[in-house]
Steps between C-alpha positions, in 0.01 A plus 500: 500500500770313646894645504731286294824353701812490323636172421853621698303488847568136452813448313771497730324189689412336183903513469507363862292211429651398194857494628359302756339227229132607558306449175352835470403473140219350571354723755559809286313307171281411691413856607515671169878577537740284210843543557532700206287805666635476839885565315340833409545814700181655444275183534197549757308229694120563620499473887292144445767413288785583780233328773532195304880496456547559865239228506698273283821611717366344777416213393857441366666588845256350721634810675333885605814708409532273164833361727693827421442645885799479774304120618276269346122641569317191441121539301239618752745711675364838463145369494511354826668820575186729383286290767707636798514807408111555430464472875704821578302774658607772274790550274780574748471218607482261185781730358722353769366182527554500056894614572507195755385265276699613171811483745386161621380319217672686183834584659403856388617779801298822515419703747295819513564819705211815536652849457340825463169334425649277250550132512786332315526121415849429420716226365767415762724238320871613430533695204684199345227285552306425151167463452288418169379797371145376388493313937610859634178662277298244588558455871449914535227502258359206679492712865380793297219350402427283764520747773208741277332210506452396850377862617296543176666768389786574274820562646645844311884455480690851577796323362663157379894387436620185285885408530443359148508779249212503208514848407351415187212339626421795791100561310419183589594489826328828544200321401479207719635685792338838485877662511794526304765299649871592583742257281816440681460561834679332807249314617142393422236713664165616484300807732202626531279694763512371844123551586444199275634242776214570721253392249274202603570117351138474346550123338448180549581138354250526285634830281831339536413206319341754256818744505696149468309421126620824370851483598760539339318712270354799707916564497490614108160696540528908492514646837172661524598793728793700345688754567681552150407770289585252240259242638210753543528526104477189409226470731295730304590345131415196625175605533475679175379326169764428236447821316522834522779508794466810737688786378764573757298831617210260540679244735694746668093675558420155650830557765400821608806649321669665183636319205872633536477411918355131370801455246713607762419290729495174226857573425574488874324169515726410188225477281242706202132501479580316160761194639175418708268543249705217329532301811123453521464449167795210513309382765117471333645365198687233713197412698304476161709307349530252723120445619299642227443414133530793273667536186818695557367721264219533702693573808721729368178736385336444840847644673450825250827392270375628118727193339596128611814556391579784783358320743702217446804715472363644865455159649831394430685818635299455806594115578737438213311167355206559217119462601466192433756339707271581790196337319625187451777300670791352219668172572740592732896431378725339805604754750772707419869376680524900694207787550661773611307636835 
């Protein structure tokens, strides 16, 4: 089952692009997303859905960074990118040869520095300097990813900073990153173990151009390697049918561990055993809604609710718009004069 991306990942350059005249109501119709929804807090997007915005983004720009980077990165930038860097001979040196290029091509300074066993990417651009939330995410979930990918294995983060702060929105961070981010901090930055550089470049053009197909998507897609209690949790829901949930003695079982030492460690991950209980459910009934064909009746007995009625009461305290808004798309009414990021 695939983790549900808040529609705020994207709002601040939706803002961007509309101060800038972009005609972004079409993308986001065309994706699913009326302009109605996407004023909502709560409102979620499928990762296909944010692939095809990004997509759609793209397309608009003619540009890599959507034209909201320090320079102009011209389509193809990145991808042409991806081709140098599959020659590396292990990830030291694509890691430096990925900095280079960002630096380059992007006008995006980092450098990274190895201490105590740990490597650190960071952010050098003066802490004045602004940079589009959603193109900071992006350009470290984008070396996240890619650099798993080249070595063929995933790349567990020991830690990760955003400038930007999105407090709010810290589970599903956790999810795509494998971590809980820091909110706030001085600089962007992201670490993890420093055995990891010395792992062999095993690609070539050919699983780039595959790699390429799924991009921008594989960015929304739940880490698969966590380190989150949180995570782990979810994990095993995911797994099990809509009805009966685990008792909390029976997940905490599955975690070699007691209940009390499982709660515990929820509320330090600033969550319950029954907020993600409703975050999977939010997502299946998403995902069902928008690619299968049942009744919402139906749906709402397959996801174990005893009445319509409280499921649709559920549905719309989890994204703040009623089931059906996410089965079929209104006539959208012109874009409103101010969205507030």
């Amino acid at each position: 089952m695939t983790h549900t991306v808040p529609v705020q990942f994207l709002r601040a350059t939706v803002e961007a692009l509309v101060k800038r005249g972009f005609d972004v109501q079409r993308a986001l119709q065309e994706t699913g997303l009326d302009w109605q929804r996407y004023a909502l807090e709560r409102a979620r997007l499928t990762p296909e859905q944010a692939d095809a915005v990004i997509r759609h983004f793209w397309d608009l720009t003619d540009d890599d960074l959507f034209g909201l980077g320090p320079r102009p990165v011209p389509r193809g930038t990145l991808r042409l990118s991806g081709f140098t860097l599959i020659h590396s001979h292990d990830l030291r040196t694509a890691l430096t040869r990925m900095l280079e290029l960002t630096s380059v091509l992007a006008g995006v300074r980092c450098q990274y520095e190895v201490h105590d066993d740990v490597v650190t990417v960071r952010h050098l651009d003066c802490p004045d300097s602004s940079v589009d939330p959603f193109v900071a995410f992006a350009l470290m979930g984008s070396l996240h990813r890619f650099a798993g990918w080249l070595t063929g294995s995933s790349l567990r983060l020991r830690h990760l900073e955003f400038r930007f702060t999105a407090d709010h929105l810290s589970d599903d961070y956790a999810a795509i990153f494998g971590v809980r981010p820091v909110f706030g901090a001085p600089q962007y930055a992201m670490a993890f173990d420093a055995d990891a550089l010395t792992r062999p470049v095993i690609r070539d053009e050919d699983d780039l151009k595959d790699f390429l197909r799924e991009a921008p998507g594989i960015l929304f897609y739940s880490y698969k390697h966590t380190t989150t209690t949180a995570a782990q949790v979810r994990i095993i829901m995911e797994r099990t049918p809509n009805g009966p949930w685990l008792t909390a003695d029976e997940l905490a079982n599955r975690l070699s561990m007691s209940a009390p030492h499982l709660r515990r460690l929820l509320r330090a991950d600033g969550t319950s055993q029954r907020r993600i209980r409703d975050e999977v459910l939010r997502d299946r009934a998403i995902e069902a809604l928008l690619h299968g064909d049942e009744t919402i009746t139906d749906l709402a007995t397959r996801l174990g609710f005893s009445e319509t009625s409280a499921f649709r009461r559920a549905f719309r305290r989890w994204t703040g718009s009623p089931p059906s808004a996410y089965r079929a798309i209104p006539d959208s009414p012109e874009p409103p004069a101010q969205i507030d990021p």
